[in-house]
Every structure is written in C-alpha cells, then in structure tokens.
N, C-alpha and C positions, 0 to 999 in steps of 0.2 A: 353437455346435458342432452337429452335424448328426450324426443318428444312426447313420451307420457310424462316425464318428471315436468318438462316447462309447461304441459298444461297442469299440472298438479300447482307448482310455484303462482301461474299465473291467474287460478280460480283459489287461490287460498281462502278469501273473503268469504267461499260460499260458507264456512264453518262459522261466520257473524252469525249468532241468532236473531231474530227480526224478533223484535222488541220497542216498547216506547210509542208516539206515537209519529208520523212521518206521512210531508205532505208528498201528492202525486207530482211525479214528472211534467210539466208544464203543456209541453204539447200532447200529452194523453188529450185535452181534454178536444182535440181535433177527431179520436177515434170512437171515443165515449161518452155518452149524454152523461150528467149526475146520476140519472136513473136509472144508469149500467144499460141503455141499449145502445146497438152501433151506428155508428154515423157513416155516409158516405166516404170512401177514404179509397179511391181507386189506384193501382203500380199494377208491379209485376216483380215475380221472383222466378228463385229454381230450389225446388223441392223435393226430399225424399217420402212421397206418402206414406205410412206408417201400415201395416199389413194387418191382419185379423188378428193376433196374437197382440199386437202392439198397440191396436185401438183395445181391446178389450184391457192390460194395463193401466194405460195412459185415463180410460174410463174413468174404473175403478178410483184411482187417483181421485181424479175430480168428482165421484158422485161422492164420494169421504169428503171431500173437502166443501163440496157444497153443503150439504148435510150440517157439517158441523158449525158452519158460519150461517145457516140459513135466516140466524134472528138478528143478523146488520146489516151493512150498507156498505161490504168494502169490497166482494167480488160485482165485476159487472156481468150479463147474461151468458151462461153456458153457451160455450163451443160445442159445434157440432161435432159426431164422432166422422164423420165423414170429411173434414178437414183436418184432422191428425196427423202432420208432418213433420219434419226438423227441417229446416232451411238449409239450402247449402250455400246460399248465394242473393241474397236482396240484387234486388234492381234499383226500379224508379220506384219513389212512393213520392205524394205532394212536398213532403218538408224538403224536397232537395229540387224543388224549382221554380223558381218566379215569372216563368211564361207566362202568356196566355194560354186559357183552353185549350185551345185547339191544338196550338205548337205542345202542351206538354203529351193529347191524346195521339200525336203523332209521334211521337218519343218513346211513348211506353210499345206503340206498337212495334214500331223498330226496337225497340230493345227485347221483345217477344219473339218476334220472327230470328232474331241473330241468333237467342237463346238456346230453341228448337234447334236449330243446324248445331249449336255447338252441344246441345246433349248427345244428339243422333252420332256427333262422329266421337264421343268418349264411349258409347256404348257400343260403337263398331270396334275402338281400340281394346275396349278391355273385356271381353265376351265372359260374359258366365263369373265375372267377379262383384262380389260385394264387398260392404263396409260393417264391422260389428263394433257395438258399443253394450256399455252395459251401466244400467241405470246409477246415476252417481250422488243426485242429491236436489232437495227443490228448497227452490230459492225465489227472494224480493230478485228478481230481475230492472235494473235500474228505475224501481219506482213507477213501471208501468203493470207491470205482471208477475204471477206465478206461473216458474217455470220447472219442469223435467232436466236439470243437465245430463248428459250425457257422456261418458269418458267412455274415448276411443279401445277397441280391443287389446290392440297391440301394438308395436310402431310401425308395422305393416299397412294396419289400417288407418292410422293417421295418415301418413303419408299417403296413400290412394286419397285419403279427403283434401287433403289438403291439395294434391293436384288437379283433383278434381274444380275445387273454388278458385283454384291458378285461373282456369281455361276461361273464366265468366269473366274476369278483370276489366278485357277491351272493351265489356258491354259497360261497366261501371268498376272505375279503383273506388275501395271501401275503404277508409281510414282506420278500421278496425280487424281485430283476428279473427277467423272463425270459432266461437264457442257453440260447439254442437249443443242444442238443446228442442225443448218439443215445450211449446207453452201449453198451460194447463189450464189457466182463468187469465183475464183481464182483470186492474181492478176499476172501481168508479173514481169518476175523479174527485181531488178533496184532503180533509185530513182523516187519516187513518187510525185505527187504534191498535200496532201494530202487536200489542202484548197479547188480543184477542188471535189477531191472525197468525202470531208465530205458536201459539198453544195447537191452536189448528194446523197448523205446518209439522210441525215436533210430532200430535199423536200419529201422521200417513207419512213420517220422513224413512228415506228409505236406509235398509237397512242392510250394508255391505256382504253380510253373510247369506241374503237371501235376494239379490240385487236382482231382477229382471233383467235377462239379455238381449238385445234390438240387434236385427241383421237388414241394410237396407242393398238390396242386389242394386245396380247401378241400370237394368234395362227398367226399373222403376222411376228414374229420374223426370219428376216433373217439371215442364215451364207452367208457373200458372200466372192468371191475370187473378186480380183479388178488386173483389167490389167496397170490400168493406172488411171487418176482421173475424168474421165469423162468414164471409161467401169466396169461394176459390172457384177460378175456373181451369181446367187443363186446353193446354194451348196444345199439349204434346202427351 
C-alpha cells in the first residue's frame, strides 16, 4: 500500500458525520474556560506557519463557521490569523508531565533549543524544497476541535513529511501518526449539540472539485513556544 492510500485507510472516520449530541474530551477543559476563553497551557512544538494565501482560506473557514454558530455555546474564542499553522511535530505540553515547575520550564526549554538546531540542519539538507497538500476535509477532531485536514500532495511529499517528523523523535517519541492538519476553532468544554455543529460543518465542508492547495517550503519551519492555544512564540 503506498502512502496516500494508508493515509486514506487510516482517516476513513473523517466521512462520520458529526451528529447527536457529544460530550468534550476531558482534558480540554485544562485549555478552555466554559466560557470559550484560553487558559494558561504552556510547551513547545515545531510548525509550518501558514503563508498569506493560506491564512486568508483557513480565515474564511472560520469566519463561516463562526458566523453560522454565533447564537451557541460550542466554539470557544477565535484563533488568531496570525497563529495559522499545521504542526509537524508536538513537543512538551503539561498532559505529559508530573514535575515540578521548574524542572518541567526547563524541559520545554531544552526541548526548544534542540528543536531549533534540528530545523536549521533539515533546511540546510533540503534547500529550496517544500511540502504540498491540498485541502481534504473538516472534522470533530478528537472531541477537542474543528479541524482543516489535510492530504499530502503526492508520495513525494509525504514522505519528505514524514522524514521531516522522523528527525523531532529524539526531542520527544509520539505514540501517534502524523495526521497533517490546521485547527480552525476549539470547542467550550461541555456537552455539545453536535446536530447544530455538523449543519454548520456540512454548509463550509470542502469540496474535492474545488479543494484549496497549501505549499509549506520547509525554510519556513518553525520551533514555537505556545503560552496558551491562541499565543505562539517563534524560537526560530
């Protein structure tokens, strides 16, 4: 099998319609107040920021979608356009450590600084190459968010992602795959009425024939620190 078909196999779910109604992922509610604003929630990743073409999509998305949910209670507050990325690589975030303070604020920084050196020598390795994707479908993302998936262009460019997210490993092994995607809202934490939010998801679902295409050059690769889930900072 070739790896568009096993990320095809392996996102089949996204084709569940959200429906019914369904309670929030439990630790959401570490990110977000009831009243959809951000809570403290400090890590670190490595990110592909999204370019002028890509925020102005990714926008559009979300001002549809706010728009259309404006009169509930199940997105929490707009993302800014100026943090519009896909992740290639999580770090540290709180859920994966029971230090103290201090030992975890020294973790994330070392996991920062290694990060940096390892973006700098994939973008010495692979000059003048990117990754293209093209918009695949928005989805209940495990009961925390709505999300932008993304399907890789080719298997050219998967595989560049995919070794790309190899090189972060030493910083942190992830028990999970890379599923390229770009979040679009958080929701509040709570129960949901999801029959309201998947009307809203169905009228801005994208539409294969007219799919937006994303190109992220890899001299864009960012390390950021994240304060919360709406503030990024670039380390790089």
């Amino acid at each position: 099998m070739n790896l568009i078909s096993e990320y095809e196999q392996r996102t089949m779910w996204k084709k569940e319609p959200i429906s019914g109604h369904f309670q929030t992922a439990p630790d959401l509610e570490r990110k977000v107040t009831p009243g959809g604003h951000y809570l403290p929630f400090m890590g670190s990743t490595v990110v592909f920021k999204a370019d002028e073409y890509g925020c102005e999509i990714v926008n559009r998305i979300q001002d549809s979608l706010f728009a259309l949910l404006s009169d509930t209670c199940i997105l929490a507050d707009p993302l800014p356009r100026s943090t519009t990325h896909m992740t290639l690589h999580d770090l540290l975030s709180p859920e994966q450590f029971s230090g103290s303070p201090e030992e975890y604020d020294q973790k994330v920084e070392d996991s920062l600084s290694r990060a940096v050196e390892t973006a700098e020598k994939i973008c010495h390795e692979f000059p003048g190459a990117e990754i293209h994707f093209t918009a695949d479908r928005i989805v209940n993302m495990v009961s925390k968010s709505l999300v932008l998936l993304l399907r890789p262009g080719s298997e050219e460019d998967f595989r560049l992602l995919q070794e790309c997210h190899r090189r972060f490993d030493y910083i942190v092994k992830l028990p999970y795959q890379i599923t390229p995607h770009i979040t679009l809202a958080y929701f509040r934490p709570g129960f949901l009425d999801g029959d309201r939010l998947g009307s809203a998801v169905d009228a801005v679902q994208i539409r294969q024939e007219s799919a937006a295409a994303f190109a992220f050059p890899l001299v864009d690769l960012s390390v950021q620190r994240f304060l919360d889930m709406q503030t990024y900072l670039d380390c790089s």
